[in-house]
N, C-alpha and C positions, 0 to 999 in steps of 0.2 A: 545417790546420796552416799556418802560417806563415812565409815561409820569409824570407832575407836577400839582397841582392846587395851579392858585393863588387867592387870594381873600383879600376883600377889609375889614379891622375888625379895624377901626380906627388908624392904626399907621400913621407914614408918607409917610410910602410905603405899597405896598401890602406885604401878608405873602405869605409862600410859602409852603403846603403840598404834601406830597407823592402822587402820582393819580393814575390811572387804567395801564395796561401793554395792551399792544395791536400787532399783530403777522402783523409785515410788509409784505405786499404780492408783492413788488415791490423795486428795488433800482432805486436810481436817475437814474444811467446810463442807466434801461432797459423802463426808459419812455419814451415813444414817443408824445411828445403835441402836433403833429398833431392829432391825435386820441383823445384828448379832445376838449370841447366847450369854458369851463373855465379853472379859476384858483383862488386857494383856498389859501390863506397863515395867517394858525392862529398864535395866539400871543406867549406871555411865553419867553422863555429863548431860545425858539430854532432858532429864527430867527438870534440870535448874531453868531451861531453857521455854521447854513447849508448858512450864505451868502458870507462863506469861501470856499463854493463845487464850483468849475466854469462851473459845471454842471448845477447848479441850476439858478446859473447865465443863462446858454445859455437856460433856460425850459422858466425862467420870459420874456428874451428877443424876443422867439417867438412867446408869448399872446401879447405881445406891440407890436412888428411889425404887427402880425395881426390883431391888435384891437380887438381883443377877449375880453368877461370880465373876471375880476382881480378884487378880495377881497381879503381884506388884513385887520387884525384888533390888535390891539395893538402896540406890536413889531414886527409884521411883516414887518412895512412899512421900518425897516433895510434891509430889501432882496429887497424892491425894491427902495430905496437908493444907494444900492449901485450897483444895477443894473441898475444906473442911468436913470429910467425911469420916473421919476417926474417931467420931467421939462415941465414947465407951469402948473401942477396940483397943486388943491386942493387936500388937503390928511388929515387926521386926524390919530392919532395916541396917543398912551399913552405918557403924556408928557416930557418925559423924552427922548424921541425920535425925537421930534421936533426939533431940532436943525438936525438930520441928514434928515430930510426933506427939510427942507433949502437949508444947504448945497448943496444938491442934485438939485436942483434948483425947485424943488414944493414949494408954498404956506403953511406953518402948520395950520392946522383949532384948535383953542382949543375949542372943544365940550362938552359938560355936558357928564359923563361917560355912559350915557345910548342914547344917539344918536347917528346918523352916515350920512354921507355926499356921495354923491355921484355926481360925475362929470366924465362926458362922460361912459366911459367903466369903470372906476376904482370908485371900492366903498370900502369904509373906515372907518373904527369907532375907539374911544380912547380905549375900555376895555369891558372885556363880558360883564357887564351889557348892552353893546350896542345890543348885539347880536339879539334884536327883528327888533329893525330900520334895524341894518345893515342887517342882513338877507333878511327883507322885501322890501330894496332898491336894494340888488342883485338881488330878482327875479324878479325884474322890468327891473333892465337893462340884465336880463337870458330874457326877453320877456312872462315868464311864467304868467299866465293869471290864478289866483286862483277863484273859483266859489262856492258861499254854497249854 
């Protein structure tokens, strides 16, 4: 698979280059989200895409009914939009997505691009620069306990 990198080089959106290929070792349909603790849903271009699979759809809606946690960072928060799972959440998201947070009936947080927010199970950040916050607020609500 194919993947993109975007980055931020002063225009008024991000740019967009070619990224790494990476060997899918699962299809939507052969996932089972009982078998997982979480749920992962990175940003880019792909969230416009797989929140068309109503697979994907039924993956996101049984980490919400179970309260499982749920990261979601940029364009992700489209997959959970429109799995309308945001209602009454705080969500943060790349701005340009905010409006289908709304919609959806969550809260949009507009965060500085290197933070990230997290309310109850679902943690959130605008763009990879978030990814330290965001990371470090998931393994809080993962319960994971880091030690040096």
């Amino acid at each position: 698979m194919r993947t993109a990198i975007h980055d931020f080089e002063g225009d008024q959106t991000y740019s967009e280059r070619r990224g790494h290929n990476f060997t899918l070792n699962a299809t939507f349909d052969q996932v089972k989200p009982e078998d997982y603790d979480a749920l992962v849903i990175p940003g880019g271009r792909a969230p416009e895409y797989i929140r068309l699979i109503p697979r994907v759809i039924e993956i996101v809606h049984h980490f919400s009914k179970a309260n499982k946690p749920i990261a979601a960072l940029c364009h992700g928060a489209q997959v959970l939009a429109t799995a309308r799972v945001l209602e009454g959440k705080k969500c943060s998201a790349y701005p340009a997505t905010g409006p289908d947070v709304t919609l959806a009936g969550g809260t949009y947080v507009n965060l500085p691009m290197t933070d990230a927010i997290a309310d109850g199970n679902l943690v959130t950040g605008p763009a990879w620069p978030a990814h330290p916050a965001w990371l470090a607020k998931f393994l809080t609500v993962l319960g994971t306990k880091i030690e040096v």
